[in-house]
RODO-2510 file (C-alpha; in nm, 4 decimals, decimal comma):
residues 379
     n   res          X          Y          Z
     1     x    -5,2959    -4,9690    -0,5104
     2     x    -5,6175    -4,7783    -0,6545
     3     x    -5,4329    -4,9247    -1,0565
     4     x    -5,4711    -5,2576    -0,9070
     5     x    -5,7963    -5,1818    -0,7899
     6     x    -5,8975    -5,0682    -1,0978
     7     x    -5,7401    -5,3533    -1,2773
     8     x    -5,8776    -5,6146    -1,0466
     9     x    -6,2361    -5,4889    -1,1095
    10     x    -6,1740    -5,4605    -1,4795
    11     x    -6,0799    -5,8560    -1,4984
    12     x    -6,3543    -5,9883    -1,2866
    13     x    -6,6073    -5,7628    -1,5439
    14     x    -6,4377    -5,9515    -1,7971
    15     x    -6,4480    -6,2780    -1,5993
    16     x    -6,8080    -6,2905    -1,5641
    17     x    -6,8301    -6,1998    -1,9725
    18     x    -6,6124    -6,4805    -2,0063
    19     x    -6,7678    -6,7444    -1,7872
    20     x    -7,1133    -6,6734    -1,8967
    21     x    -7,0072    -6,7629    -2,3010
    22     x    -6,7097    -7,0509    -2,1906
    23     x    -6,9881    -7,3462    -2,1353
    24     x    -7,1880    -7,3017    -2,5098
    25     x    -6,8536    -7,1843    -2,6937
    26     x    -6,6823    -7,4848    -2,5592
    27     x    -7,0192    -7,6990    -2,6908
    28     x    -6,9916    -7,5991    -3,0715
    29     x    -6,5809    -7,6431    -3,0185
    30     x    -6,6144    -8,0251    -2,8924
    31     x    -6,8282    -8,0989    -3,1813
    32     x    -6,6416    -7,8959    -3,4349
    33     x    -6,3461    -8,0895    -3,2900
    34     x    -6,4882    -8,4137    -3,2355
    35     x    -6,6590    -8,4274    -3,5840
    36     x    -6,3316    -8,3358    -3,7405
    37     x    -6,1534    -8,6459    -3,5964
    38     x    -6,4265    -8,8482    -3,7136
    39     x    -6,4144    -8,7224    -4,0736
    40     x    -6,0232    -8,7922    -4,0650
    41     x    -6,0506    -9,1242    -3,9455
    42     x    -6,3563    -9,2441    -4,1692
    43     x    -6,2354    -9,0654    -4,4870
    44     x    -6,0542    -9,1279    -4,7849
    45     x    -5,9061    -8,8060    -4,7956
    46     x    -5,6333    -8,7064    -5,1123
    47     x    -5,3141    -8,4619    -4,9443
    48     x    -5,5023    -8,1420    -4,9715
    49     x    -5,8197    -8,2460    -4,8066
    50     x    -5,5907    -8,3607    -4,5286
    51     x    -5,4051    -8,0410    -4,4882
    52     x    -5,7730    -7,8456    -4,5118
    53     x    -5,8681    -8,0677    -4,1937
    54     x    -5,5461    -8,0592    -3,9829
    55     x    -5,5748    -7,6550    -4,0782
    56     x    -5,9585    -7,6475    -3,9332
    57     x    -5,8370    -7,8714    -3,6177
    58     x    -5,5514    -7,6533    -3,5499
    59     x    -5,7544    -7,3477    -3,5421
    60     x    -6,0191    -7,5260    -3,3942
    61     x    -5,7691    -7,6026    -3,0724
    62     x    -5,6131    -7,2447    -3,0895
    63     x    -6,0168    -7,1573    -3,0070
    64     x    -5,9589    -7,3811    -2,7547
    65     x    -5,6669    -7,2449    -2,5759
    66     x    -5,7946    -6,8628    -2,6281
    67     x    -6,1000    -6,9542    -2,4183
    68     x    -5,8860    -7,1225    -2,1524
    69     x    -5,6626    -6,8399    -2,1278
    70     x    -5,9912    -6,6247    -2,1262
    71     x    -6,1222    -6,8058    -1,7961
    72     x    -5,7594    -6,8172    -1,6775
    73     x    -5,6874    -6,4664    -1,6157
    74     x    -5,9864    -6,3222    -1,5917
    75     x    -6,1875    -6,5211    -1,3752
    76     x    -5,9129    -6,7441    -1,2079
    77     x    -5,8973    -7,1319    -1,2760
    78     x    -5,9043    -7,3386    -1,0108
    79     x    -5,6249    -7,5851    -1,0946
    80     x    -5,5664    -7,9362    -1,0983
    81     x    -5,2652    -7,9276    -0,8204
    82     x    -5,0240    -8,2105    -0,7569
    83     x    -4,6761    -8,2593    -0,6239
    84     x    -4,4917    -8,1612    -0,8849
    85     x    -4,0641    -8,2142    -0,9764
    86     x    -4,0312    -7,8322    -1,0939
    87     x    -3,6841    -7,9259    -1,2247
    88     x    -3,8284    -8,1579    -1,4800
    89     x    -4,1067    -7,9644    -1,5936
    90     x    -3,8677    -7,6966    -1,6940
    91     x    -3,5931    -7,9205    -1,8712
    92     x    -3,9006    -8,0738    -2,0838
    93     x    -4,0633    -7,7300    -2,1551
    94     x    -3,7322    -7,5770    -2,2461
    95     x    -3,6120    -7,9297    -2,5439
    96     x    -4,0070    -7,8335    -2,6756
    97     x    -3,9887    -7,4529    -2,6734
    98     x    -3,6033    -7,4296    -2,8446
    99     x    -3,5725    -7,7342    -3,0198
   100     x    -3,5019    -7,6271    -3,3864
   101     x    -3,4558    -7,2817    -3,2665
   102     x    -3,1675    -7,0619    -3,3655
   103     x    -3,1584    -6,9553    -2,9451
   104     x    -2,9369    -7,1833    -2,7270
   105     x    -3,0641    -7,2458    -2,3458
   106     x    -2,8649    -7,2172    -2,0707
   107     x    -2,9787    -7,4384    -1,7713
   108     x    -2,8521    -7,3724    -1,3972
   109     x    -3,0970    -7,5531    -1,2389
   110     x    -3,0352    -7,6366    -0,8831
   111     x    -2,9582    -8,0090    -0,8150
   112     x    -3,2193    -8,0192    -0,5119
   113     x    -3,4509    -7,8205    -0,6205
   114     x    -3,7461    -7,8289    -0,3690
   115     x    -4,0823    -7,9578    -0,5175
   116     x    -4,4244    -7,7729    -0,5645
   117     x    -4,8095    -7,8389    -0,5234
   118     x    -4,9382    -7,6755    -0,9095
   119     x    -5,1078    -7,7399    -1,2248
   120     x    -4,8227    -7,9076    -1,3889
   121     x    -4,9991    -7,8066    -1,7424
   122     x    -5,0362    -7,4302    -1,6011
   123     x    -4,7214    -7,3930    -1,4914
   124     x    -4,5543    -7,5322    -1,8152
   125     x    -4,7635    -7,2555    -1,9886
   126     x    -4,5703    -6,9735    -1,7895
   127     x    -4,2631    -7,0966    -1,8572
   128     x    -4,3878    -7,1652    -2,2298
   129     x    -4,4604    -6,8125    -2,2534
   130     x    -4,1468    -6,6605    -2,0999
   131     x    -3,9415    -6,8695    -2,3523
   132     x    -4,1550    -6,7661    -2,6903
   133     x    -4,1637    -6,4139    -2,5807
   134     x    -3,7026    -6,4205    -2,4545
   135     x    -3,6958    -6,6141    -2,8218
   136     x    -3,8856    -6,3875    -3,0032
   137     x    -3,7025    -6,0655    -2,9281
   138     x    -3,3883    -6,2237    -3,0376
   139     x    -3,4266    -6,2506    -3,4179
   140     x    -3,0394    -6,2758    -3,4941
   141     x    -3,0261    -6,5437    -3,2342
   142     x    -2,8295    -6,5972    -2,8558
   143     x    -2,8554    -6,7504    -2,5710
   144     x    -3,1350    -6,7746    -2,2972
   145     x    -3,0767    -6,8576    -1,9561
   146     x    -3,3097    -7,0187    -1,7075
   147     x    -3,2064    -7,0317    -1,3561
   148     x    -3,3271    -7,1842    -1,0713
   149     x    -3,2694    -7,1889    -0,6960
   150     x    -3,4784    -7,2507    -0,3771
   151     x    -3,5263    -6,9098    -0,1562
   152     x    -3,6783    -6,8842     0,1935
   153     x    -3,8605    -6,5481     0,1855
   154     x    -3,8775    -6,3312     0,5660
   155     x    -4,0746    -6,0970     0,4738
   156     x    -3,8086    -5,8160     0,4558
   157     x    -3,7280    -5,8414     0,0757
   158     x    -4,0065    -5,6355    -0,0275
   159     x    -4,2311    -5,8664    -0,2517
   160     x    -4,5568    -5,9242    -0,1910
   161     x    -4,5544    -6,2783    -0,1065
   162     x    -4,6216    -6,4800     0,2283
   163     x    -4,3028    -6,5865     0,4382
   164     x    -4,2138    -6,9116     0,3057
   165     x    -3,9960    -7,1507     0,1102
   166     x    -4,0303    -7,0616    -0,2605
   167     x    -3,8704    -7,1870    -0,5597
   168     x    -3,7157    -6,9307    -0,7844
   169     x    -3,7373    -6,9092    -1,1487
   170     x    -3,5726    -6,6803    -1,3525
   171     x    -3,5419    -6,6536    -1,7459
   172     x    -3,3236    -6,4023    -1,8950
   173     x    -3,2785    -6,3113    -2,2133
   174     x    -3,0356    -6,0977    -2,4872
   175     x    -3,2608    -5,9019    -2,6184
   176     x    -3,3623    -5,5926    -2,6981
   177     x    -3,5682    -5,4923    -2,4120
   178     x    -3,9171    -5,3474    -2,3049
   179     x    -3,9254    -4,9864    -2,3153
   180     x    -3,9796    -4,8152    -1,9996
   181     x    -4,2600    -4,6454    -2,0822
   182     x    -4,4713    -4,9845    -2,1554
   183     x    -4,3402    -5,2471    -1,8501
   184     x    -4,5988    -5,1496    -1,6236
   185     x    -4,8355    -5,2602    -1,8561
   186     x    -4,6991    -5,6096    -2,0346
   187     x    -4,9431    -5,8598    -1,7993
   188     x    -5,2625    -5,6185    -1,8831
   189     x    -5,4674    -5,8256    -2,0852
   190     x    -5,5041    -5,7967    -2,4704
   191     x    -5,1816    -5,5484    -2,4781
   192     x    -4,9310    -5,6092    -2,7164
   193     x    -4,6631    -5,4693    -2,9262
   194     x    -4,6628    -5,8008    -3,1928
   195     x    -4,8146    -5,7275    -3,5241
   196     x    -4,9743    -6,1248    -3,4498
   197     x    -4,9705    -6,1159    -3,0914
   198     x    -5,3324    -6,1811    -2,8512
   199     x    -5,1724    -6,0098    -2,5717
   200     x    -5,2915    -6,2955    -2,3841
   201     x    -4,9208    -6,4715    -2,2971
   202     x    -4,7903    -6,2788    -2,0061
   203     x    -5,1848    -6,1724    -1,8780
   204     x    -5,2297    -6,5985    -1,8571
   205     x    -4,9171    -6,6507    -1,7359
   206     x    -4,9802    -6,3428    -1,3850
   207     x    -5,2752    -6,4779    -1,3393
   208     x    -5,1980    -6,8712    -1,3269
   209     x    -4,8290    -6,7254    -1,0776
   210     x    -5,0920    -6,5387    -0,8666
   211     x    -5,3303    -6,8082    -0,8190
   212     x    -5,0573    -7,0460    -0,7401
   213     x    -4,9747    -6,7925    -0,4234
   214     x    -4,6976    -6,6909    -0,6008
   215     x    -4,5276    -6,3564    -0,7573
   216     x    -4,4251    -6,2837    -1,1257
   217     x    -4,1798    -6,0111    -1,1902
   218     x    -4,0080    -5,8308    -1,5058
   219     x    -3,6570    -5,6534    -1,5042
   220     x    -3,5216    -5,4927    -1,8388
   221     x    -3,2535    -5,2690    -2,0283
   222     x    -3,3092    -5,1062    -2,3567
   223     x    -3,0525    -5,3098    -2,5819
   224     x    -2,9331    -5,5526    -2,2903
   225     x    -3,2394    -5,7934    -2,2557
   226     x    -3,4741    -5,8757    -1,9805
   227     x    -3,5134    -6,0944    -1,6994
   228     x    -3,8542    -6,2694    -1,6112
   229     x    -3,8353    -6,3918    -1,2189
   230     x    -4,1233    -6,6205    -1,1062
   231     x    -4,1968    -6,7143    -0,7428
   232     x    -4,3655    -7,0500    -0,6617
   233     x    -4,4478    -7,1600    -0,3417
   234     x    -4,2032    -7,5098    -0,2471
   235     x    -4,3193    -7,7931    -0,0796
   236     x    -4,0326    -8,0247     0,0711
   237     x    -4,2135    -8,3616    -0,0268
   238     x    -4,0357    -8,5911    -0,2628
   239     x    -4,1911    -8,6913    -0,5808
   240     x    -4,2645    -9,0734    -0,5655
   241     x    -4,2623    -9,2557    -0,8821
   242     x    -4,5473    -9,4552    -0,9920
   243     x    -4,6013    -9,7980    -0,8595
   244     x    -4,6765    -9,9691    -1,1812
   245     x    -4,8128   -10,3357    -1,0546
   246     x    -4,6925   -10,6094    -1,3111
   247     x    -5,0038   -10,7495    -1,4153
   248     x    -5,2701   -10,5083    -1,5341
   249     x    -5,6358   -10,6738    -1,5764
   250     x    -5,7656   -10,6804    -1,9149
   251     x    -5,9204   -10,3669    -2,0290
   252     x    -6,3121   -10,5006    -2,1628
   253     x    -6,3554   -10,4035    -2,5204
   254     x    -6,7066   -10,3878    -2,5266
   255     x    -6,7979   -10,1764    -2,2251
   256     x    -7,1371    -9,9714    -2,2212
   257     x    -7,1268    -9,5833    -2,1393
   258     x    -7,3672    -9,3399    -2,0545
   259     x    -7,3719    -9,0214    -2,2188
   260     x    -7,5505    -8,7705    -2,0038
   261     x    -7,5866    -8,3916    -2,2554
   262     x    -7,8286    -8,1656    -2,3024
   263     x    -7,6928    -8,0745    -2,6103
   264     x    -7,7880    -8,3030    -2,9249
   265     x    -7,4600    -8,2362    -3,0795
   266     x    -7,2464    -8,3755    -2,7924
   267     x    -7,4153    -8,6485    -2,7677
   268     x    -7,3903    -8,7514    -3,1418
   269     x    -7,0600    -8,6439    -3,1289
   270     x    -6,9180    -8,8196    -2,8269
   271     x    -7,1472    -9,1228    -2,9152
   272     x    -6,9567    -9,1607    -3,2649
   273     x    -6,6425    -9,1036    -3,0908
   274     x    -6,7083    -9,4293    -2,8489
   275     x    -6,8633    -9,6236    -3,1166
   276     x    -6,5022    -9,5958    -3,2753
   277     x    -6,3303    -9,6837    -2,9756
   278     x    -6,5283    -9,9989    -2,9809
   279     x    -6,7407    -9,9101    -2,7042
   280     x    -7,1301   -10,0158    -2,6612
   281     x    -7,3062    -9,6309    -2,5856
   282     x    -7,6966    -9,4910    -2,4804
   283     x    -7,7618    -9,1679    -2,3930
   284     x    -7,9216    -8,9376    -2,1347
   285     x    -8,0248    -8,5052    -2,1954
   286     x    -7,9855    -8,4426    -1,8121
   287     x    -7,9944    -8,6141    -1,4807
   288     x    -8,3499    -8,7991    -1,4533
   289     x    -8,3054    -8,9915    -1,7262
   290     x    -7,9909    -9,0701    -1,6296
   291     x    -8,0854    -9,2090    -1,3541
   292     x    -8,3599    -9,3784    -1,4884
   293     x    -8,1324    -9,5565    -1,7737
   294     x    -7,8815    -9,6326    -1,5175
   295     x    -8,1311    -9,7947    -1,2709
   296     x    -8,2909   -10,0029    -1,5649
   297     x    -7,9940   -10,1027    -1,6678
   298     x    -7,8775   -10,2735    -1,3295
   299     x    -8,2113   -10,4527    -1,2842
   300     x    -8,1331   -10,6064    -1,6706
   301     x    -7,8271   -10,7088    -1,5177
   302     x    -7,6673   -10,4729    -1,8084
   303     x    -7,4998   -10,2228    -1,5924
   304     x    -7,2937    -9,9604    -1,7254
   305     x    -6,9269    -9,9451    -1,6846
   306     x    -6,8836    -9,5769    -1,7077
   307     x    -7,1066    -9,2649    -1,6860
   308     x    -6,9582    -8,9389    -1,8766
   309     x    -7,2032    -8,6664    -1,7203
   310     x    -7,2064    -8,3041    -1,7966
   311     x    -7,1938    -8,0858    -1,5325
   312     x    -7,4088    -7,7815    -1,6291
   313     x    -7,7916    -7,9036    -1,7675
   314     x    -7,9462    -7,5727    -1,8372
   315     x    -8,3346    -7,5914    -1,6528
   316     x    -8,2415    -7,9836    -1,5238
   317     x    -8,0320    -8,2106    -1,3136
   318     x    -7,6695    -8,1514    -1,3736
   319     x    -7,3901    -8,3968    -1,2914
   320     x    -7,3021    -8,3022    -0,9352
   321     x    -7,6502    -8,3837    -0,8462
   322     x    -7,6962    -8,6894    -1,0539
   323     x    -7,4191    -8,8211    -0,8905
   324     x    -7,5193    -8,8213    -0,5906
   325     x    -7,8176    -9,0016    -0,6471
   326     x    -7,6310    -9,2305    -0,8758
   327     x    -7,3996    -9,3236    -0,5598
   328     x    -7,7090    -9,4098    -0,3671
   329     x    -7,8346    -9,6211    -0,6355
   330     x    -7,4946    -9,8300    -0,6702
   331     x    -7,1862    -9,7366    -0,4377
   332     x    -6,9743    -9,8933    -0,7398
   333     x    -7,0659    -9,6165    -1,0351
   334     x    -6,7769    -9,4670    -1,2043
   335     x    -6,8739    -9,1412    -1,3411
   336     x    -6,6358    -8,8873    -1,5186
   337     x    -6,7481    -8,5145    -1,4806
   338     x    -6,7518    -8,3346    -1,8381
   339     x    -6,7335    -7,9432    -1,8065
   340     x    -6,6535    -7,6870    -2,0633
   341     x    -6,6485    -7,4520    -1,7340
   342     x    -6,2919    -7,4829    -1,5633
   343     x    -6,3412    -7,2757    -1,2665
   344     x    -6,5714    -7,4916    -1,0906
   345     x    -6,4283    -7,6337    -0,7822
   346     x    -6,5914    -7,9481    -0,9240
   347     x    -6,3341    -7,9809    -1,1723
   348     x    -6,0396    -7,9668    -0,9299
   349     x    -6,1736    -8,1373    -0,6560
   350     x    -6,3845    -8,4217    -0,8617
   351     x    -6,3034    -8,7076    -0,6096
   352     x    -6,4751    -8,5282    -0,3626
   353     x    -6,7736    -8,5625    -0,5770
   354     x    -6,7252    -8,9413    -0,5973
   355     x    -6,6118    -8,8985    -0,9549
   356     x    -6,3294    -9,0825    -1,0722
   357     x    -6,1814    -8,8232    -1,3545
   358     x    -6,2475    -8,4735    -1,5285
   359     x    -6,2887    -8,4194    -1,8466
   360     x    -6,3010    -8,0555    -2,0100
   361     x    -6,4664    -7,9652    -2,3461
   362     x    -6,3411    -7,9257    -2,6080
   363     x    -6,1685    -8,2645    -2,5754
   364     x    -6,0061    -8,4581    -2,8634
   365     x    -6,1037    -8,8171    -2,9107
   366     x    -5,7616    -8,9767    -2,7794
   367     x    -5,7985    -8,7810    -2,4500
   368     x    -6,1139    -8,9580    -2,3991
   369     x    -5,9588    -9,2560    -2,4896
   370     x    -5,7331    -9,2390    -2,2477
   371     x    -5,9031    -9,1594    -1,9597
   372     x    -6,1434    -9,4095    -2,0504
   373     x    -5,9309    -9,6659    -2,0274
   374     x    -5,7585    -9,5666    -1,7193
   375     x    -6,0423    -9,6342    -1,5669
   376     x    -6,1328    -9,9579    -1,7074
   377     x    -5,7891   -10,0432    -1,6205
   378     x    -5,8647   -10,0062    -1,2506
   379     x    -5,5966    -9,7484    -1,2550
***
């Protein structure tokens, strides 16, 4: 108890390190990003200029993901949850994890399988992780098997988790083992025993299991392999598949966006980006002149179709605020919150906020694209 204490109290130091850099590092990422994209797609570029690019991209989103894990564990995201078939998330993690590899998976996944309330993309980075690290201690090869069942935990089996319905996941491997002396320490942040290793795989993946109410353990024997279990809190709901209506309306080519960034950067960036796309942009550095554009713009009779506001403006109006005030002005707005700051409930609960999506920096320019026209889709 007093480890975890001291553990728990070492992360949220971290956490608070980590959330006070996350917002400006994510900044100069979504323009390194963004501007990268642009280059690509604007340039005549022989092979080795294009390798040189996809190499500063790459490491540009492995920045990304470092700072994501970062806020992850330390801090504790606050995740995009929906209903979620458990079964298929692991079939499609486990063809993108293996595929190629010399380690053969065996599935005994339970034909009704209960269903779970997560972050889909969270979740598929546990599992992700579990299957690099079972992979990677079997150089010469084997097999890996994944099980899964559903459990009802009493209360009597001595884990710490609420009585419940839980799904169970296990992943075992043929390895060689964790030594003894280091399993009490594989989900501390930043330790490893890989020459190339962050030490960040198994810290993300505790802290996204424990902030999904659910339990993460390890078993393992020197020269026999290991076995990862994870518990996940089940929810009996089915999984309905999309309605997708037969005619879609016409997405409009030419629709005007505000940009609302304090940074100069962003909004050259992002304003590049939509020019691309094809879309008409103006921009705003916080939330009074947003409001002011947005106002003229109705009483022109030019209203915008979209708003893409930033959530944090440093000394000004930030997004939450501007859209409320945005609401008031026109019931109709359809504003997209832009953070490079995941733990705010904001992001998870945006259509509380009246917002219609989330966006989180870095982004590259086809998620934009996407959401964008989701929306202008009526979707």
């Amino acid at each position: 108890m007093e480890n975890a204490l001291v553990r728990a109290k070492n992360l949220e130091s971290l956490g608070v390190l980590a959330g006070g850099i996350a917002h400006d590092f994510n900044n100069y990422l979504t323009a390194i990003l963004g501007n990268i994209e642009i280059a690509e797609m604007k340039g005549k570029w022989n092979d080795e200029m294009k390798q040189l690019l996809d190499k500063i991209k790459n490491a540009t989103i492995d920045a990304k993901n470092l700072t994501m894990q970062l806020l992850t564990f330390a801090k504790g995201d606050t995740n995009l949850k929906k209903l979620t078939s458990v079964s298929d998330l692991i079939r499609d993690t486990v063809n993108f994890i293996l595929s190629g590899s010399n380690v053969r998976a065996k599935l005994d996944i339970d034909e009704n399988l209960w269903n779970a309330v997560i972050d889909k993309g969270q979740i598929k980075n546990v599992i992700s992780n579990l299957l690099i690290n079972a992979k990677q201690s079997m150089e010469e090869g084997g097999n890996i098997t994944i099980k899964t069942n559903n459990i009802i935990i009493t209360g009597n089996e001595g884990l710490q988790l609420t009585p419940g319905k839980y799904i169970k996941i296990e992943v075992i491997d043929e390895g060689k083992g964790i030594p003894p002396e280091i399993i009490d320490n594989i989900f501390d942040p930043y330790f490893t025993t890989k020459i190339m290793g962050s030490g960040l795989g198994l810290a993300t993946a505790h802290s996204i299991v424990r902030n999904h109410n659910g339990l993460i353990t390890v078993e393992s024997k020197m020269g026999k392999g290991s076995k990862f279990t994870v518990y996940l809190p089940a929810s009996i709901e089915n999984v309905s598949k999309e309605e997708i209506s037969a005619g879609r309306k016409n997405i409009k080519t030419r629709a005007r966006i505000l940009v609302m960034d304090d940074e100069e950067m962003i909004r050259d960036v992002v304003g590049e980006m939509l020019n691309i796309m094809g879309y008409e942009a103006e921009f705003a550095k916080d939330g009074v002149e947003a409001i002011k554009k947005y106002n003229d713009a109705m009483e022109e009779n030019r209203k915008f179709d979209i708003v893409l506001l930033d959530l944090t403006i440093p000394g000004g109006m930030g997004g939450r605020e501007t859209m409320e005030k945005l609401l008031k002005l026109d019931p109709d707005v359809k504003g997209i919150i832009v953070s490079g700051y995941s733990t705010d409930v904001i992001i998870s609960e945006y259509k509380k906020y009246g917002f219609k999506e989330a966006v989180l920096k870095p982004f590259r320019m086809d998620e934009l694209s996407s959401v964008l026209k989701k929306i202008l889709n009526g979707d």
